[in-house]
C-alpha positions in Angstrom: 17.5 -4.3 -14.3 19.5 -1.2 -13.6 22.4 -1.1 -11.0 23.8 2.1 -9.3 27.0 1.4 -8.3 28.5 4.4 -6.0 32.4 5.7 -5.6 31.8 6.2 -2.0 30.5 1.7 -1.9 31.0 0.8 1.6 30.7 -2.8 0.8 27.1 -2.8 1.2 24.7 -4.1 -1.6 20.9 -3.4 -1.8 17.7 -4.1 -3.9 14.7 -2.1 -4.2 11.6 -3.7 -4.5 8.2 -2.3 -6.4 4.7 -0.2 -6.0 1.5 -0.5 -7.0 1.7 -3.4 -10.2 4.9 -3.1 -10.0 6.5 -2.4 -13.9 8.4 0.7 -12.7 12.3 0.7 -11.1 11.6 2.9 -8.0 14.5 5.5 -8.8 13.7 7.8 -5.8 14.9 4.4 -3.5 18.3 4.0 -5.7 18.6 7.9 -5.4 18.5 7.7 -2.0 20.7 4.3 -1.1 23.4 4.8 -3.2 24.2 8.2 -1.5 24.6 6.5 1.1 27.5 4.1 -0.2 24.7 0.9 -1.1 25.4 -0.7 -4.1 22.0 -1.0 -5.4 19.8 -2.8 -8.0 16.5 -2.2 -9.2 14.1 -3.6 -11.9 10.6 -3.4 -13.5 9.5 -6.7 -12.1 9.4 -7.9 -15.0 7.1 -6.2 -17.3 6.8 -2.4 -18.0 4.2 -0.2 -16.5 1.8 -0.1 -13.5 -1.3 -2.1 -15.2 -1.7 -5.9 -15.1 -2.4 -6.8 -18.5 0.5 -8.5 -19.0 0.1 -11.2 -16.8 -3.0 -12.6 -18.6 -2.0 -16.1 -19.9 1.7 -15.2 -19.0 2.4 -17.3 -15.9 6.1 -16.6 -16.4 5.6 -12.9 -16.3 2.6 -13.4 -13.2 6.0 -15.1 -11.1 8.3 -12.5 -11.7 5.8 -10.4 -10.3 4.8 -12.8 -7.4 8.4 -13.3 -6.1 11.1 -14.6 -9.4 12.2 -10.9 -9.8 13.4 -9.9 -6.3 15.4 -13.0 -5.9 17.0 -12.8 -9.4 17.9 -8.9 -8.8 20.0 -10.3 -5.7 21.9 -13.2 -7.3 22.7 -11.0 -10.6 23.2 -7.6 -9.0 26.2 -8.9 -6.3 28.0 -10.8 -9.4 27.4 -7.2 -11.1 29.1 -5.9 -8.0 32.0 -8.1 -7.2 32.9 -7.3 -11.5 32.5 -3.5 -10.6 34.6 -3.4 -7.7 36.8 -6.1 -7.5 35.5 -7.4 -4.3 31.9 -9.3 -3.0 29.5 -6.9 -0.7 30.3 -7.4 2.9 26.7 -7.3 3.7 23.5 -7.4 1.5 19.7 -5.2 2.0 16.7 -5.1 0.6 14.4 -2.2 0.6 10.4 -1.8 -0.4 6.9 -0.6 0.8 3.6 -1.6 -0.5 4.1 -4.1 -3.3 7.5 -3.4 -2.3 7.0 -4.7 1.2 5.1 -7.9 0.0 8.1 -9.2 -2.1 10.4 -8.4 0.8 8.2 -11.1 2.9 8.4 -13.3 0.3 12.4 -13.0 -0.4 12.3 -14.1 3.6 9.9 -16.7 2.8 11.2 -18.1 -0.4 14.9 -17.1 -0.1 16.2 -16.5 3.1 20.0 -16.5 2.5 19.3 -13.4 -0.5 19.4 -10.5 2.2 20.9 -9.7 6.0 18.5 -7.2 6.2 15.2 -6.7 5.2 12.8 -3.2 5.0 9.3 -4.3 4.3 6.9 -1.2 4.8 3.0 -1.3 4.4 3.3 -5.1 2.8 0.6 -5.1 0.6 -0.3 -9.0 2.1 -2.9 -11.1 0.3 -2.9 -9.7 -2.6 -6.4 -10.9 -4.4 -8.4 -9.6 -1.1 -6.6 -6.4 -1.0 -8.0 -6.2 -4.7 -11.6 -7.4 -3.7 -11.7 -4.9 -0.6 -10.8 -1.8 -2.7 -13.2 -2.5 -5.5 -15.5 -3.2 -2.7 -14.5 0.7 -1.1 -15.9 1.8 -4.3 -19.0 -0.1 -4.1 -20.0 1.2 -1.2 -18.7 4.6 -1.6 -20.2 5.3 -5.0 -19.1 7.8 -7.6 -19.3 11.9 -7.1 -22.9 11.4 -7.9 -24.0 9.1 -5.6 -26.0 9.3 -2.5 -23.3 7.6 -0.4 -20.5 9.4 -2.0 -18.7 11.5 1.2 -16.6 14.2 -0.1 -13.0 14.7 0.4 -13.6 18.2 2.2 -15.8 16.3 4.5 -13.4 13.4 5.3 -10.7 15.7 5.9 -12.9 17.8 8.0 -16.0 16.8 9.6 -15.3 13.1 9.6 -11.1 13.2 10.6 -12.4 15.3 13.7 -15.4 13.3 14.9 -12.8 10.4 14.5 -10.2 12.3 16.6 -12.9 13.5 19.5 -13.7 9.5 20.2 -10.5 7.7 19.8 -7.6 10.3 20.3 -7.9 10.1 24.2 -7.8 6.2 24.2 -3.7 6.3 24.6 -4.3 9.2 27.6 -2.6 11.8 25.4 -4.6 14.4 23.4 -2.3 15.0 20.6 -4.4 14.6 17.4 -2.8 10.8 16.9 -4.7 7.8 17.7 -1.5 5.3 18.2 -3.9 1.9 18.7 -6.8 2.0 15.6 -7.5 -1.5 16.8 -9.5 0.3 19.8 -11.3 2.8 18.1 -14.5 1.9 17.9 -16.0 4.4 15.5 -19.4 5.2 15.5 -20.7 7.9 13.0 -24.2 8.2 14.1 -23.1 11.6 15.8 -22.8 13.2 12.2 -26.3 12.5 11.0 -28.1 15.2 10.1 -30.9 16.3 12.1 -34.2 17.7 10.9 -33.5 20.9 10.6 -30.2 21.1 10.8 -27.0 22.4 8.6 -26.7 20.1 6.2 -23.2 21.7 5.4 -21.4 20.2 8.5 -23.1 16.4 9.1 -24.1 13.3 6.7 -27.1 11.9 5.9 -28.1 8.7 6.8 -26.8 7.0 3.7 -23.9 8.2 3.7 -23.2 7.5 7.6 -24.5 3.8 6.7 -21.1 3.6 4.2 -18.9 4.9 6.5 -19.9 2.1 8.8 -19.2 -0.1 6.4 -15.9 1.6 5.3 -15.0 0.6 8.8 -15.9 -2.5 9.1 -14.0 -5.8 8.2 -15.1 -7.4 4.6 -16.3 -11.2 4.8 -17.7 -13.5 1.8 -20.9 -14.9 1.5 -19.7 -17.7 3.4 -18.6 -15.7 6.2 -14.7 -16.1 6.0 -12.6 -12.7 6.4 -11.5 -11.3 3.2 -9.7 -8.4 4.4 -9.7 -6.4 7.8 -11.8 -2.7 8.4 -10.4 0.6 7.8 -8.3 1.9 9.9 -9.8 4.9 11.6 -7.6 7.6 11.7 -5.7 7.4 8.4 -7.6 10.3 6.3 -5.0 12.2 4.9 -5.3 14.3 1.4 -3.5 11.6 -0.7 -5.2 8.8 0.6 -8.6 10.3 0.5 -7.9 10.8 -3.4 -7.0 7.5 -4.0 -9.2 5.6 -2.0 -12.6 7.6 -2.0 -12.1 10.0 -4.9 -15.5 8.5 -6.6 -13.2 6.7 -9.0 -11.9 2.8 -9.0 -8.4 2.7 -8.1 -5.6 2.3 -10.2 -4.8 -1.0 -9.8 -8.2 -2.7 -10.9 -6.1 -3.6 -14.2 -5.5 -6.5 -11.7 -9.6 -7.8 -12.5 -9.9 -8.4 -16.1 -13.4 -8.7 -15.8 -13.7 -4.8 -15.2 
């Protein structure tokens, strides 16, 4: 655990959370809170690194990750506090997104009295699904080579627009944001290429039959809902890379059997 403990305190304390697996301190988050007077704590979850070896036959480890961690930067980091300054915080934060915003619903779960406040962006919720569905992305997807593969040049491009000319106007506002991708009912058909057309600016049928199921929700074989759809709308360069690069994501360290 590392704590930043500022001149400028204003009797605030704060604890970052993770990303991803969730062995890295997010330094860009104590960078940013402690210029703003937080006294803040942050730690590798503990283990080192973003894979999730380590939790193999280590339970111990597999709990810090799951929710020990968060709660044990709070106790220890306001007694590091109080020493440092002479004084207990006035008021106590946390601060996270993505694995970062899963722990900060489980500190509200689990320990309730740890934080005032809490920041929990883009919790990455039920974790083992959220594993299943993006291993399943790839599945459907394929690599570069496959005949379902869609390229990034035509998310970004042909698909982000066909998405944009059926959903954008649902709000009543043309302004290239679809606010509600709960009513966006995509339908790809439209991009299928015809005969003799330009194979250059639509899909084939294939690949229009994965993007179907890219947005649709995922289900077991028993017909229970692993993980919700896609959510139309959300192509942007980063994503795009991670998600439907033709590659299985970083985090399938998390399924051993891979």
């Amino acid at each position: 655990m590392e704590a930043w403990l500022p001149q400028n305190w204003t009797g605030r304390f704060l604890s970052t959370g993770n990303g991803g697996l969730g062995g890295c301190i997010q330094y860009v988050d104590l960078a940013y809170t402690t210029a703003l007077g937080f006294a803040t704590v942050g730690a590798s979850n503990g283990h080192n690194g973003t894979s999730g070896a380590s939790f193999y036959h280590n339970p111990e480890v597999l709990a810090d990750f799951a929710y020990r961690s968060i709660h044990t930067n709070a106790v220890v980091g306001k007694e590091i506090t109080k020493a440092f300054y002479g004084a207990p915080h006035n008021y106590s934060y946390y601060l996270g997104c993505s694995t970062g915003g899963r722990q900060g619903y489980k500190a509200m779960q689990d320990f309730p009295n740890d934080f005032d406040g809490i920041v929990a962006g883009a919790p990455g919720i039920s974790w083992n699904s959220l594993m299943s569905w993006e291993d399943y992305i790839y599945s459907v997807l394929g690599n570069a080579s496959s005949p379902t593969f869609i390229s990034s040049e035509q998310w970004l491009g042909l698909v982000h627009n066909d998405i944009l000319k059926q959903c954008d106007t649902i709000d009543g506002v043309v302004d290239g944001i679809i606010e509600d991708p709960s009513l966006c009912d995509y339908k790809p058909e439209g991009l299928i290429c015809s005969p003799s057309g330009n194979v250059s600016d639509c899909l084939t049928a294939e690949q229009a039959q994965a993007l179907r199921l890219v947005f649709s929700p995922l289900y077991n074989a028993n017909g229970k809902l692993m993980y919700p759809r896609q959510q139309p709308g959300s192509e942007n360069a980063d994503y795009v890379g991670e998600m439907y690069g033709g590659e299985l994501i970083q985090f399938s360290a998390w399924t051993p059997q891979r």
